[in-house]
C-alpha positions, 0 to 999 in steps of 0.5 A, a space after each residue: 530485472 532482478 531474478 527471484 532468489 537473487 542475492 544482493 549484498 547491501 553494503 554494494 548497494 550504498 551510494 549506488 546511483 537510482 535512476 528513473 524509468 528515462 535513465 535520470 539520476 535521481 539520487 543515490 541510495 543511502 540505506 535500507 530499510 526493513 522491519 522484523 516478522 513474526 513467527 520465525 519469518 525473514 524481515 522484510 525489506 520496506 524500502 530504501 532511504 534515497 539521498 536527493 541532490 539536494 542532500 534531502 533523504 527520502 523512502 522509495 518502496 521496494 515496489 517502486 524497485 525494477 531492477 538492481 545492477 552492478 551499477 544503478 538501482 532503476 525505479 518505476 512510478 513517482 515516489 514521495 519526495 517528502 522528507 524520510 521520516 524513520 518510524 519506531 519498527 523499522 530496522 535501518 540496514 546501514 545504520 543499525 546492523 552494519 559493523 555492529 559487534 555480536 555475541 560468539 565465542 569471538 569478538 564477531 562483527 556484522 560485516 554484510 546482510 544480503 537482500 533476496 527477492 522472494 516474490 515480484 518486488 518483494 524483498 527479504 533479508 537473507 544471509 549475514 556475513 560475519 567476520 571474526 577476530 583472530 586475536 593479535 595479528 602481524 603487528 601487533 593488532 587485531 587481526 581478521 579471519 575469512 568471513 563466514 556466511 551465516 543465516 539472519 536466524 543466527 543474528 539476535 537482533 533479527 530476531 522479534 521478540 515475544 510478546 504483544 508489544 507495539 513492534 510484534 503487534 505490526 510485525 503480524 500486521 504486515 501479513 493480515 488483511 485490513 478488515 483483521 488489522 481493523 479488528 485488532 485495533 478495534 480490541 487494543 487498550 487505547 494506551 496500547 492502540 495509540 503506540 501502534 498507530 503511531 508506529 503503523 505504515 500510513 498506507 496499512 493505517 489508511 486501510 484498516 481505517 477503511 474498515 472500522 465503525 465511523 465513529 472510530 475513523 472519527 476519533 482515530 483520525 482526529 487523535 493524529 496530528 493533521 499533517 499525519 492525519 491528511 497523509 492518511 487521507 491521502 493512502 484512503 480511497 477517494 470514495 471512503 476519505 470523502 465520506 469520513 472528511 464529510 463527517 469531520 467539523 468543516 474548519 477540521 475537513 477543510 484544513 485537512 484538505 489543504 494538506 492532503 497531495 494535491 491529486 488526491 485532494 481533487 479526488 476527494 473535492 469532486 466526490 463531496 460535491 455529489 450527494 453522500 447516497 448517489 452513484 456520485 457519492 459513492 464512486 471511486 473516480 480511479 476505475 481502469 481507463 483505456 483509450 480507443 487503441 488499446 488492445 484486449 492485451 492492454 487491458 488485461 494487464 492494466 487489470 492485473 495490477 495489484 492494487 485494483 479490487 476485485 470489483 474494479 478490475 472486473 471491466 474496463 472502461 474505454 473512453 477518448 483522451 484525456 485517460 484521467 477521470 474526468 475523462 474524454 468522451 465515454 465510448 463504453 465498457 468491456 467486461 473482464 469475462 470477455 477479454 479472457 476469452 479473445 485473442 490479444 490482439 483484438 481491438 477492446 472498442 470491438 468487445 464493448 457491451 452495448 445493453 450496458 447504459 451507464 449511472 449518472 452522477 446524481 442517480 439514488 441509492 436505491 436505483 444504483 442497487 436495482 441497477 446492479 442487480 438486473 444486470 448482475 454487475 459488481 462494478 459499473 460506469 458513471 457518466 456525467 452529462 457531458 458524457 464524460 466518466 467521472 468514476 466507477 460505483 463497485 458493489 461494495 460501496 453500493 452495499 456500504 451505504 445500504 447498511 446501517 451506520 454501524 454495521 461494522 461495528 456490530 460485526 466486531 462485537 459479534 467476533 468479540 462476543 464469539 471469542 468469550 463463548 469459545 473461551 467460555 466453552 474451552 
């Protein structure tokens, strides 16, 4: 794997073959995407535009990125074999920067950019080599000086820009939490928000949706286009999507369902079969699932993957084949405390809670809230009565539902209202 601070020049990159985690072509990389930061920091690699046999031109994230050698670009996980489609703020590496003269004392030329992984996974931009005119060469053309590495800071068109502009607007996205973007989505001019959502990652839309008013899930999720719309859906958490498509007009939700990923959209059709205010409502049907073999080492590094909330990755559920909700057997939970305090190669069915009885599908609100706080949980199993789990209730979806509607909006009129006061006073 890719060591941290290792430089990779990109121009080595193109055309290098990316194969899968069973050593597969898949495709070979054909550019590099990024986009620019604000507050003088290096743009960020997104990911790579990967050409298919086929010819077709998808994006693979940098996340799903292992390891970059001489030879090959190894990724982990699926990726999206949808076709690529370039959005407003993105930089293509290849296309846009690559030989592209610059303003020096000489004519200059972009001759190459280095790519540098910051943190795991996580890639910016770092050095530029340039190379200059020398003026007429041997014969009578121009000719080449030795190239020079410069910083990205030295490359204009590396630089954003200042302002409020829709580009500098998901610059400072990049780095903010969805409840913030949410925030300010919820303050733009209707003219301006829709340039930024258009321009927006499906997956950062999806969680700023998660955190507005309904109303405005509604009405932002019904002014895209439905096929953007269902991608949308598909980035939400089953739980949230199945509560904003319950409020859509049914020709609407129904249609929007049809285009979603056919995972995500059975996710979201077993959750709309419970009603809204139950543990089976409510759940999220993606909870950490391990089988009878798993080691307390296992567990916790399904329970360190960056994706997981705080309240899912806080237990683990140990359940017989198939790992999938709905899952096999149910055998029990494991609490993450526990798991940090055994050795790590302690069988996780040794470490089970037996006081722990699970939630069933069609347990109220009410009792789910009573449940959560006798036992002082913030994440807890549902089981069906065939005794399979089908999900995991976390105490932010209890509380969700035990606040009215419009709690969120509320909220953001109390942070309107405090930046007027401050503004007053300044």
């Amino acid at each position: 794997m890719v060591s941290k601070d290792t430089q990779v020049f990109i121009s080595r990159v193109l055309g290098m073959p990316i194969v899968d985690a069973a050593g597969d072509q898949v495709g070979r990389v054909k550019d590099v995407v990024c986009f620019l930061r604000a507050d003088g920091r290096a743009p960020r690699v997104k990911g790579l535009v990967a050409e298919l046999f086929a010819r077709a031109r998808i994006f693979v994230p940098m996340v799903r990125v292992h390891d970059i050698t001489p030879n090959q670009v190894a990724i982990l996980g699926q990726v999206d074999t949808r076709r690529f489609k370039r959005r407003e703020s993105e930089v293509l590496v290849a296309a846009d920067l690559l030989d592209r003269n610059i303003q020096r004392d000489r004519p200059t030329r972009i001759e190459d950019i280095s790519m540098t992984q910051v943190r795991n996974r996580e890639w910016e931009l770092g050095t530029v080599a340039l190379r200059a005119s020398t003026g007429v060469g041997r014969f009578g053309f121009g000719g080449r000086g030795k190239p020079e590495v410069v910083s990205w800071k030295e490359i204009p068109d590396l630089i954003l820009s200042t302002g409020r502009t829709a580009a500098h607007l998901i610059a400072e996205f990049t780095d903010m939490k969805a409840a913030d973007i949410a925030q300010e989505l919820h303050d733009l001019e209707p003219e301006s928000r829709a340039e930024v959502i258009e321009a927006l990652d499906d997956d950062i839309l999806a969680e700023a949706i998660e955190e507005l008013p309904e109303d405005e899930q509604i009405e932002l999720i019904s002014q895209l286009d439905t096929e953007r719309a269902a991608d949308v859906l598909s980035e939400m958490d089953p739980d949230d999507a199945a509560d904003l498509i319950r409020d859509l007009p049914a020709d609407v939700a129904e249609d929007l369902l049809q285009r979603m990923e056919p995972e995500e959209q059975a996710d979201v059709r077993r959750l709309m079969a419970y009603e809204e205010f139950t543990a089976g409502g409510m759940m999220t049907p993606e909870p950490i699932i391990l089988d009878t073999d798993a080691t307390v080492a296992q567990a916790l590094a399904h329970a360190r993957l960056e994706s997981l909330t705080p309240a899912l990755a806080s237990m683990v559920f140990v359940t017989r084949p198939p790992l999938e909700t709905p899952s096999g057997r149910y055998v029990g939970a494991v609490h993450i405390q526990r798991l940090l305090r055994e050795p790590p190669t302690i069988m996780v069915t040794t470490l089970i809670d037996d006081n722990l009885e699970p939630l069933r599908p069609d347990t109220p609100l009410a009792q789910v809230s009573r449940f959560f706080a006798t036992y002082n949980l913030v994440v807890a199993p549902v089981v069906n009565d065939g005794g399979h789990l089908v999900g995991a209730v976390t105490v932010d979806d209890v509380l969700d539902h035990m606040l009215p509607d419009d709690w969120r909006g509320d909220l953001m009129d109390e942070v309107d209202a405090s930046e007027v006061s401050e503004a007053a006073d300044v």
